[in-house]
ROKOL-840443 format. One line per field, with one value per residue (C-alpha): chain; residue number from 1; x, y, z. Coordinates in Angstrom, 1 decimal. Layout:
<nodes>
chain: A	...;
resi: NUM	...;
x: X	...;
y: Y	...;
z: Z	...;
</nodes>
This chain:
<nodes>
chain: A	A	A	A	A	A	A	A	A	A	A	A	A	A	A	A	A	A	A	A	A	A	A	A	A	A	A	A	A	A	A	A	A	A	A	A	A	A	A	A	A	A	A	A	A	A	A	A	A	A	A	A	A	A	A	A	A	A	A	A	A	A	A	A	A	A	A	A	A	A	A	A	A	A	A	A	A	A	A	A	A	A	A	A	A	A	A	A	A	A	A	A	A	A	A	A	A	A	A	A	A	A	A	A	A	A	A	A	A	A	A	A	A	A	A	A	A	A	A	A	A	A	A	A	A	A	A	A	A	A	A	A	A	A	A	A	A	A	A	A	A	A	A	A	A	A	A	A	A	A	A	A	A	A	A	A	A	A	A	A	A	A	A	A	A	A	A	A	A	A	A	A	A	A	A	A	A	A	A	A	A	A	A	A	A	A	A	A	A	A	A	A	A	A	A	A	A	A	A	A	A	A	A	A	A	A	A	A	A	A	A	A	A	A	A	A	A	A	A	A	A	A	A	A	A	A	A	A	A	A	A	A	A	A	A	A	A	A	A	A	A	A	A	A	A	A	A	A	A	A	A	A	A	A	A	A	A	A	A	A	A	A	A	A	A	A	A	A	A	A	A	A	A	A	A	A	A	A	A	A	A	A	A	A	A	A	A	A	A	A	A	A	A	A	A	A	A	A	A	A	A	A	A	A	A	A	A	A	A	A	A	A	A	A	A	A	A	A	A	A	A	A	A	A	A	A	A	A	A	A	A	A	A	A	A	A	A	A	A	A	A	A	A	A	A	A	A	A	A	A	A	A	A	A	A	A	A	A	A	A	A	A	A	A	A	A	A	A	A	A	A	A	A	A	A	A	A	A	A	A	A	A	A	A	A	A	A	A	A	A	A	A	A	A	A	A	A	A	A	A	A	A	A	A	A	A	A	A	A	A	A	A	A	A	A	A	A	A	A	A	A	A	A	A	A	A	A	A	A	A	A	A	A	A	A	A	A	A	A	A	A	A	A	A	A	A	A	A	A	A;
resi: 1	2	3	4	5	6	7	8	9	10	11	12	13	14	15	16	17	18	19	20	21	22	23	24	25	26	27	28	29	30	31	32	33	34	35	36	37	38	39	40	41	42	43	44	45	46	47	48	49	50	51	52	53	54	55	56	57	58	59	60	61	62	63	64	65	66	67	68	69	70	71	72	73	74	75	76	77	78	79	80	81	82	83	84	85	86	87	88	89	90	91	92	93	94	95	96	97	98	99	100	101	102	103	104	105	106	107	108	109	110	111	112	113	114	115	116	117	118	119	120	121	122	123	124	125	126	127	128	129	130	131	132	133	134	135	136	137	138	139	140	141	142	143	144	145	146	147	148	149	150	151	152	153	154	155	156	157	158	159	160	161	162	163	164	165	166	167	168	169	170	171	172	173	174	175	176	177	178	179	180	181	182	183	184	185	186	187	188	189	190	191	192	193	194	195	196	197	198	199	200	201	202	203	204	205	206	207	208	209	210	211	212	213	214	215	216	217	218	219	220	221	222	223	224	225	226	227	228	229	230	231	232	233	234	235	236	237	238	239	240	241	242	243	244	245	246	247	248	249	250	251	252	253	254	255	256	257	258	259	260	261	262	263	264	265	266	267	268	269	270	271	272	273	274	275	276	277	278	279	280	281	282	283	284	285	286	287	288	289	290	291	292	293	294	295	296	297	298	299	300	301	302	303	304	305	306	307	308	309	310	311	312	313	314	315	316	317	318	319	320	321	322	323	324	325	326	327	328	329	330	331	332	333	334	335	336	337	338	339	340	341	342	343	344	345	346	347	348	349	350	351	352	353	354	355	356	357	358	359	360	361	362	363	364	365	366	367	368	369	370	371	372	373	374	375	376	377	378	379	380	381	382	383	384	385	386	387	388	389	390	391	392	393	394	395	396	397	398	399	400	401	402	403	404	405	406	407	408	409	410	411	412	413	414	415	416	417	418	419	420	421	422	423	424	425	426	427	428	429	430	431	432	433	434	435	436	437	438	439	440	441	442	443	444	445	446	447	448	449	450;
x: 4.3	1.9	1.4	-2.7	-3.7	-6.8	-8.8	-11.2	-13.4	-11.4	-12.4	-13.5	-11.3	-13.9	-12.6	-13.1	-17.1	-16.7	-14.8	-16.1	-13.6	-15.2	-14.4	-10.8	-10.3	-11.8	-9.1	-8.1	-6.4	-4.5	-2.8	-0.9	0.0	3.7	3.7	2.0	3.4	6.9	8.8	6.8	7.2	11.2	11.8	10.1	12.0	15.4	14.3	12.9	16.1	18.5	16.0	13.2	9.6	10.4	9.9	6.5	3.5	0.2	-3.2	-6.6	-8.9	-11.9	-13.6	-14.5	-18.7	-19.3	-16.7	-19.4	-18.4	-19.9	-18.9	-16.3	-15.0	-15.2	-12.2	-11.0	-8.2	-5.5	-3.2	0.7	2.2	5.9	9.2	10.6	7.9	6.9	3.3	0.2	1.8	-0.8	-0.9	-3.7	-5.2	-6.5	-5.2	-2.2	-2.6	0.7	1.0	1.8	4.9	3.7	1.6	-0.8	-3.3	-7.2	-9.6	-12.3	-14.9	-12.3	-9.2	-6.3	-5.6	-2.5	-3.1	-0.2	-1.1	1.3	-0.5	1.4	-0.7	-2.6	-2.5	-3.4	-6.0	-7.5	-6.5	-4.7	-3.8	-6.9	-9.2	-10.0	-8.3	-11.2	-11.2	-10.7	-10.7	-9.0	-5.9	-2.6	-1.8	0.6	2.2	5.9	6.7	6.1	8.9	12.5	14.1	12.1	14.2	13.5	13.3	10.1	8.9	6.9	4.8	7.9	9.0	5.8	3.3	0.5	-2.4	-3.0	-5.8	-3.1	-2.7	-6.1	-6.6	-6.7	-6.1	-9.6	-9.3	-12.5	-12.5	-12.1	-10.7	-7.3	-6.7	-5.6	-2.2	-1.7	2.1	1.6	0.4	3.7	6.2	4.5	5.0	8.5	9.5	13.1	13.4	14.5	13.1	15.4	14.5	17.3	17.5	17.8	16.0	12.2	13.5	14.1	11.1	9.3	11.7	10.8	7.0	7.2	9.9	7.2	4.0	6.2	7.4	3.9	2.1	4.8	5.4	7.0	9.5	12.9	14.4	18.1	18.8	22.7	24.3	27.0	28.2	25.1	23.4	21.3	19.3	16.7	16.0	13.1	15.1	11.7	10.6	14.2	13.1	15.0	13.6	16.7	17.6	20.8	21.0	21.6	20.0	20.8	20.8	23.6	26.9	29.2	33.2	35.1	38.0	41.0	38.4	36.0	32.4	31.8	27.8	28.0	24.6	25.4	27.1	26.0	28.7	29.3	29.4	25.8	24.7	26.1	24.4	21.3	21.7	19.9	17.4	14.2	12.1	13.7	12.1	13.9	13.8	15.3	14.3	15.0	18.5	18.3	16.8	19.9	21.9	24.8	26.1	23.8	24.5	26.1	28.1	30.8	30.7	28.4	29.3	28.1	29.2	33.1	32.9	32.5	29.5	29.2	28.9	25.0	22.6	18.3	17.4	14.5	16.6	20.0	16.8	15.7	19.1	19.9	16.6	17.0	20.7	18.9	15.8	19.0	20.7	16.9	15.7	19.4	20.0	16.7	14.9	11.0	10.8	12.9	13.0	9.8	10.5	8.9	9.9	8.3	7.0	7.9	7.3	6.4	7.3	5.1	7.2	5.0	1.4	1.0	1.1	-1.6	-3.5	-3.1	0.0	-1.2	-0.6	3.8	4.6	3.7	3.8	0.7	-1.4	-4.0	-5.8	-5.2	-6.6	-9.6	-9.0	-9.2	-6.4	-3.7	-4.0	-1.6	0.7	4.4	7.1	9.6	6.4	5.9	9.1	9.4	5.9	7.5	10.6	8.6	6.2	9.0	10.5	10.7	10.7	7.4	8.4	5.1	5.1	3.7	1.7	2.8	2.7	-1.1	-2.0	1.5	0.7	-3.1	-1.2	0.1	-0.7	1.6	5.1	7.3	7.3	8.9	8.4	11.1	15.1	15.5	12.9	11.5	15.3	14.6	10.7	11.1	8.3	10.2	9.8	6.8	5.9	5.6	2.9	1.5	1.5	4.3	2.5	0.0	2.9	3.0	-0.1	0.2	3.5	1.6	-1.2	0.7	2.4	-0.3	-2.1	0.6;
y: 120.6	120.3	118.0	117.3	116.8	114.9	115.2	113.0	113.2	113.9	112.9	116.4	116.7	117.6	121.2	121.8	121.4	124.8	126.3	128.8	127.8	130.8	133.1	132.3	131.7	128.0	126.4	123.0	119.6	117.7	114.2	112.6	109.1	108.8	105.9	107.9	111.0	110.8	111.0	114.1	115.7	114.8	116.3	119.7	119.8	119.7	122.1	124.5	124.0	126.7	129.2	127.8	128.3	130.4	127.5	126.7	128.9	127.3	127.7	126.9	125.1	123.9	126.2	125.9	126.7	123.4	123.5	122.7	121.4	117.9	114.8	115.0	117.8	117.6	119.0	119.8	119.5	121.7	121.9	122.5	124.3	123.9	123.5	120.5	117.9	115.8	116.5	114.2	113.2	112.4	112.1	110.7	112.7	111.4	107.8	107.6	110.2	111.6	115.4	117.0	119.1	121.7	125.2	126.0	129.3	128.8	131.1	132.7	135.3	136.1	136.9	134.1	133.0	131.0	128.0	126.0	122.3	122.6	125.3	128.2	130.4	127.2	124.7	121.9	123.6	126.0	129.6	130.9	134.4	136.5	136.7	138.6	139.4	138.7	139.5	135.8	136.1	132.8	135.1	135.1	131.5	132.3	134.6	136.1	136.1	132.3	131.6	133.4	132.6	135.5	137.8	141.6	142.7	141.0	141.1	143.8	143.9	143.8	146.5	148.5	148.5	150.0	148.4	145.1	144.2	143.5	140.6	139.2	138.8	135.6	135.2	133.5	132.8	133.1	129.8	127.5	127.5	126.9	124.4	125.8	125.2	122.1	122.0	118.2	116.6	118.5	117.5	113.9	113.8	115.7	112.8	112.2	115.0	118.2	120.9	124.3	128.0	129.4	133.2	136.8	137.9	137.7	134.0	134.6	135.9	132.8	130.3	132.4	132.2	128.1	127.6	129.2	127.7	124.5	125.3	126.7	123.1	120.8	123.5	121.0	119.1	120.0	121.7	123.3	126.2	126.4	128.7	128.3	131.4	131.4	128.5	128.1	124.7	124.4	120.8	119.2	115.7	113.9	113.9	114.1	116.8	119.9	123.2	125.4	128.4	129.3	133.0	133.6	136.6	136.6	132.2	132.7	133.8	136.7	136.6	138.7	139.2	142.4	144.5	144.3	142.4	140.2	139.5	136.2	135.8	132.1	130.8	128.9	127.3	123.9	124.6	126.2	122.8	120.8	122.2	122.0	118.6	115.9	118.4	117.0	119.8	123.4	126.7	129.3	133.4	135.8	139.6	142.5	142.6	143.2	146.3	147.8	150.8	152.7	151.6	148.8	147.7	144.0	144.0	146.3	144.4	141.9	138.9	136.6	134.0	134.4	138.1	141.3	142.7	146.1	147.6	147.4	146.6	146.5	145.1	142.5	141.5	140.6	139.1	136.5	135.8	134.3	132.4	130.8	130.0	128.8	127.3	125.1	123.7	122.9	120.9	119.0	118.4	117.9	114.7	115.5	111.7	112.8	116.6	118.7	122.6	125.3	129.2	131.7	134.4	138.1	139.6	143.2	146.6	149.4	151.9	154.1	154.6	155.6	151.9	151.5	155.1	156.7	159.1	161.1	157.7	157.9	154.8	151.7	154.0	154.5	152.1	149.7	147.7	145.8	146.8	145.1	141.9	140.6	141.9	144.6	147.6	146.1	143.0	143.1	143.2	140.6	138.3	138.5	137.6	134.6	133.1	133.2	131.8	128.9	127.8	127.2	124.7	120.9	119.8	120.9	124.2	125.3	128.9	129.5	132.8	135.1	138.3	139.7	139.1	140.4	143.6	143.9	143.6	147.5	147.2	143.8	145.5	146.7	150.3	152.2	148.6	146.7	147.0	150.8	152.0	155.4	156.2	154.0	152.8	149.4	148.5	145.8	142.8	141.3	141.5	137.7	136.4	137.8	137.8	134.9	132.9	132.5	132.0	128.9	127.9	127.3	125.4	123.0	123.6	122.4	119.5	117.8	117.6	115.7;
z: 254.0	256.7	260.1	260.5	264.0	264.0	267.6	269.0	272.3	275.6	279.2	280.8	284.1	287.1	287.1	283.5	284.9	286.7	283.3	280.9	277.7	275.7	278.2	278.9	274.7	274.2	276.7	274.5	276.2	274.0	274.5	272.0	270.9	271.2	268.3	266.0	266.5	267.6	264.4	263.2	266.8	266.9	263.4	264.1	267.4	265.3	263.3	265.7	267.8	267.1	266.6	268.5	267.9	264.5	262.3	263.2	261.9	263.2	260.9	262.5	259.9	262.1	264.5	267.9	268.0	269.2	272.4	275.4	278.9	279.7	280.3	276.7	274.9	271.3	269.9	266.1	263.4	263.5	260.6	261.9	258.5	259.4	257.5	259.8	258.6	256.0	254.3	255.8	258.6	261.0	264.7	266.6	269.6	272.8	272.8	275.0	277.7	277.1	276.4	272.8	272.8	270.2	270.9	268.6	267.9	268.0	266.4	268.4	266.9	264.3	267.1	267.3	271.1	272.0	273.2	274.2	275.4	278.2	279.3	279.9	281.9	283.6	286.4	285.2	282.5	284.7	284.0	286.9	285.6	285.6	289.0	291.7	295.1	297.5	301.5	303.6	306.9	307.4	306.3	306.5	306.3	308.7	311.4	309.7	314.1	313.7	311.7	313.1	310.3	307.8	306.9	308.6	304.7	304.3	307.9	307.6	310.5	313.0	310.7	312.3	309.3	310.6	308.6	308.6	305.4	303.0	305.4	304.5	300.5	298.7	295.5	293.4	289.8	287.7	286.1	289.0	292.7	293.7	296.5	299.9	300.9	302.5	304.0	305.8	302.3	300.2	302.7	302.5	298.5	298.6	301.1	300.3	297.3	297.1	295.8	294.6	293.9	291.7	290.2	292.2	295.7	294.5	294.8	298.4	298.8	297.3	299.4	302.7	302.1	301.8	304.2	306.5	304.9	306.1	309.1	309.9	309.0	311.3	313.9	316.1	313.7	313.7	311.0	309.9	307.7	306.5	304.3	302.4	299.6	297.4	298.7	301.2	302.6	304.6	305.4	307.3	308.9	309.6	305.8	304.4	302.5	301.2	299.9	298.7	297.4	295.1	294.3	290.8	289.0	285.3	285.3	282.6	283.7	284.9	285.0	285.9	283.6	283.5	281.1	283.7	284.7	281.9	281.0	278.9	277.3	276.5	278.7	282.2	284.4	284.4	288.4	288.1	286.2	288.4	291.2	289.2	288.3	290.5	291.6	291.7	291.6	290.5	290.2	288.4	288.1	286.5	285.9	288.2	288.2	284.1	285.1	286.9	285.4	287.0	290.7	290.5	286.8	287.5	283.6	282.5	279.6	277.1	275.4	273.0	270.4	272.3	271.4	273.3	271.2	273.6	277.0	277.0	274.5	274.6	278.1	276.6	273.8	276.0	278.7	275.8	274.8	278.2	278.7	275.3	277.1	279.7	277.7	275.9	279.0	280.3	276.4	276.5	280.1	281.8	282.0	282.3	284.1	287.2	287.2	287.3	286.0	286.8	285.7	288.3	285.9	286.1	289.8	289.0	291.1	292.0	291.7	289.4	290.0	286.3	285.5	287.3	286.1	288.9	288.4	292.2	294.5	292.8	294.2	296.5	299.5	301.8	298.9	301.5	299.1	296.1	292.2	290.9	288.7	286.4	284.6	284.9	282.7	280.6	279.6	281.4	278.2	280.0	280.7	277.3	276.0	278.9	277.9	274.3	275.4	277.1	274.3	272.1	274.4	273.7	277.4	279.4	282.0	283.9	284.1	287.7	286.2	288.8	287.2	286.5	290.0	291.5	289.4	291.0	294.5	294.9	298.5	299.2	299.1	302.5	300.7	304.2	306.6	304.7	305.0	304.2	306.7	305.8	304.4	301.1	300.2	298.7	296.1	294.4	297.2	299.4	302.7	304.3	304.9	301.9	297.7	297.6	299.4	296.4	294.1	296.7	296.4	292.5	292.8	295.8	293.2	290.2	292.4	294.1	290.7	288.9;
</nodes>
C-alpha cells in the first residue's frame, strides 16, 4: 500500500535565492491540495495516532540532481509506504498553497536527510540551526539596566561581569540572514493577542529577553507586570497586548498524593488546559528539570496508564512519554487557524568542558568567547527525541531551533555573575541581553513571516 506524491514546479521564495539546498540536504517545500489529498492525509493521521509517526516508513524513488535555485524549484515523486492508506492514492503538489502534514526522508549522495515540510529546524525554509556567531557592534539590542524589571539572576553585568564581548555576538545562519528584531512592528501584529511562554525557568529567561526587547522598542509606553502563583503577565495597555509566562517544567502533571510526589506521564490538568486555551500564540519548554536527582528530584514517584510503574525510570524515555502527552493535548485541542505553536528546543548547559573537547576549561567559568559554528561537536539526546516527537505531529509546532547555537554559546551563561555569586557558578541560564535574545529573534522571525 503506498500514497504517491506527485510534485510539480514551486514558486522560489526570495530567500531560497541566497540558499545552498545541497549544502543544508536539498531543503524541499511542499504544498498540498487539501481536495486531493485530504482523505489519504486524515487516514494516515488515525493510524499514526496512538503511536505517532511509527506507522509511516518513507521511501525516496526519484533523486534530487536536478534541485537548482531560480525562479522554480523542480521537485520529485516520493512514494509514502504506510499501513494507514489505500494503494495509488495520489495527491497533487503545488496547487493550493496549503502545507502537507507528513515528513518524509530525501536521498542525497547515498545518505537519507529528514526533511519534514513543516520544517523543523527552519524559519520559513531557511535553516536556522547551523551558523556562525559573528562580532556586531550594534550589540546588545539592549541595556539589562534599561528594563528594572530583569531579574538579578540574569543581570549579569550588575552582577559585576567583568568582560563585556559576550555582549556583542549575533547569531548569522549560513543559508540566509535573519531579520533584526523589530519590537514596534511585533507589538503592532500582536495588537489585541496574547502571546504565552509555558515550561521551567529557561522560559523565564526567554520571556525576560522580549519583555525587554519590548520595552526597549516603546520605551515610553506604559506597561504592568503582575504575578499571580505561577503566572505572571506583562501587558503593554497601548497595544492590548500580553506576553506571559506560566511556570510549568515537566508540561504534564505532578500531585501530590500520601505516597509522595506523584510524576504522571499522561496526564495534564484540565486547569493547565484551560489556561492554555484561548492563547493566541504559546511557546512551550520542557527539559532541565528531567535532569534533577536527589534534593532537587521533583517525583517520589512515576505513573502511567493509572499505575505507579516505579520510583524513576530512563530520563529520555519518561521525557518522550510526556511530550507525546503533550503532543496529544496539542493534535486534539489546538486549532492551527487561531493558535500558533511553537516548542522552544532544548537550551543546553555548559557545565562540562568535555562536551565541548576541552576537558581543562571544567565548566562555563572564566569562558569569553563563543565556539566556532557551524555545528556543536555533537547532537543533544533530548533535542533528538523532541524533533522526533514533533515530526510525528498532525498539527504544525515550529521548533524554534535553539539548541546548536545555545551549545556554541559557552561564554553566554552568568557562571559566578548570576544568583549564587562566586558561592554557586550557574552554567544552566543566560545572561540578558544576550543568547535568548536570538531565540527572540526567530520567534519575531517566524511571526512576521506568517
Amino acid at each position: 500500500m503506498s500514497l504517491v506524491v506527485k510534485a510539480t514546479e514551486l514558486e522560489v521564495k526570495p530567500w531560497l535565492r541566497q540558499v545552498d539546498l545541497r549544502s543544508v540536504g536539498a531543503m524541499v517545500i511542499g504544498l498540498v491540495n487539501r481536495s486531493s489529498g485530504e482523505a489519504a492525509r486524515d487516514g494516515a493521521h488515525q493510524s499514526a495516532g496512538a503511536t505517532r509517526a511509527a506507522a509511516v516508513k518513507p521511501v525516496i524513488v526519484g533523486d534530487v540532481d536536478d534541485v537548482s535555485v531560480g525562479t522554480a524549484m523542480k521537485v520529485f515523486v516520493i512514494r509514502m509506504e504506510s499501513m494507514a492508506t489505500e494503494a495509488g492514492k495520489t495527491v497533487n503538489v503545488g496547487d493550493k498553497n496549503e502545507r502537507a502534514l507528513v515528513s518524509f526522508n530525501v536521498t542525497v549522495n547515498g545518505t537519507m536527510n529528514p526533511i519534514g515540510i513543516q520544517q523543523v529546524h527552519g524559519i520559513g525554509g531557511c535553516d536556522v540551526s547551523r551558523g556562525n556567531w559573528v562580532h556586531d557592534d550594534s550589540y546588545p539590542l539592549y541595556e539589562a539596566s534599561s528594563c528594572p524589571f530583569i531579574e538579578k539572576e540574569f543581570d549579569c553585568v550588575k552582577n559585576g561581569r567583568p568582560d563585556k564581548d559576550y555582549l556583542k555576538y549575533r547569531w548569522q545562519p549560513l543559508g540566509c540572514n535573519l531579520p533584526r528584531f523589530n519590537g514596534i512592528d511585533l507589538l503592532r501584529r500582536l495588537r489585541g493577542k496574547s502571546i504565552m511562554f509555558i515550561g521551567d525557568s529557561l522560559s523565564l529567561n526567554q520571556w525576560q529577553s522580549l519583555t525587554c526587547l519590548l520595552h526597549t522598542a516603546v520605551p515610553t509606553a506604559k506597561y504592568t507586570s503582575v504575578r499571580s502563583g505561577e503566572l505572571s503577565t506583562f501587558t503593554f495597555p497601548e497595544y492590548n497586548v500580553k506576553v506571559l509566562f506560566s511556570r510549568n517544567p515537566f508540561l504534564v502533571d505532578i500531585v501530590s498524593t500520601s505516597s509522595g510526589r506523584v510524576l504522571k506521564l499522561d496526564s495534564i490538568s484540565l486547569e493547565n488546559q484551560k489556561l492554555w486555551t484561548g492563547v493566541d500564540v504559546m511557546i512551550f519548554n520542557t527539559w532541565h528539570w528531567w535532569l534533577h536527582t536527589g534534593r532537587k528530584q521533583a517525583w517520589d514517584l512515576i505513573e502511567e496508564g493509572g499505575k505507579i510503574i516505579g520510583k524513576d525510570m530512563d530520563r529520555l524515555v519518561a521525557y518522550e512519554k510526556a511530550l507525546n502527552t503533550w503532543a496529544t493535548w496539542v493534535d486534539s485541542q489546538v486549532d492551527p487557524a487561531k493558535t500558533k505553536v511553537f516548542f522552544q528546543g532544548v537550551s543546553p548547559d555548559h557545565s562540562n568542558s568535555s562536551d565541548w573537547g576541552d576537558p581543562k576549561a571544567g565548566s562555563c567559568n572564566g569562558q569569553t568567547e563563543p565556539l566556532p559554528g557551524p555545528s556543536y561537536p555533537h547532537v543533544h539526546p533530548a533535542e533528538k527525541v523532541a524533533e522526533k516527537v514533533l515530526r510525528a505531529m498532525p498539527k504544525p509546532v515550529q521548533l524554534l531551533d535553539v539548541t546548536n547555537l545555545s551549545q556554541l554559546r559557552k561564554d553566554g551563561h552568568p557562571s559566578f555573575y548570576g544568583l549564587g555569586g562566586h558561592r554557586a557558578s550557574d552554567c544552566s541560564h543566560w545572561c540578558l541581553a544576550g543568547v535568548p535574545d536570538t531565540w527572540n529573534i526567530l520567534l519575531y522571525a517566524d511571526l512576521a513571516g506568517s
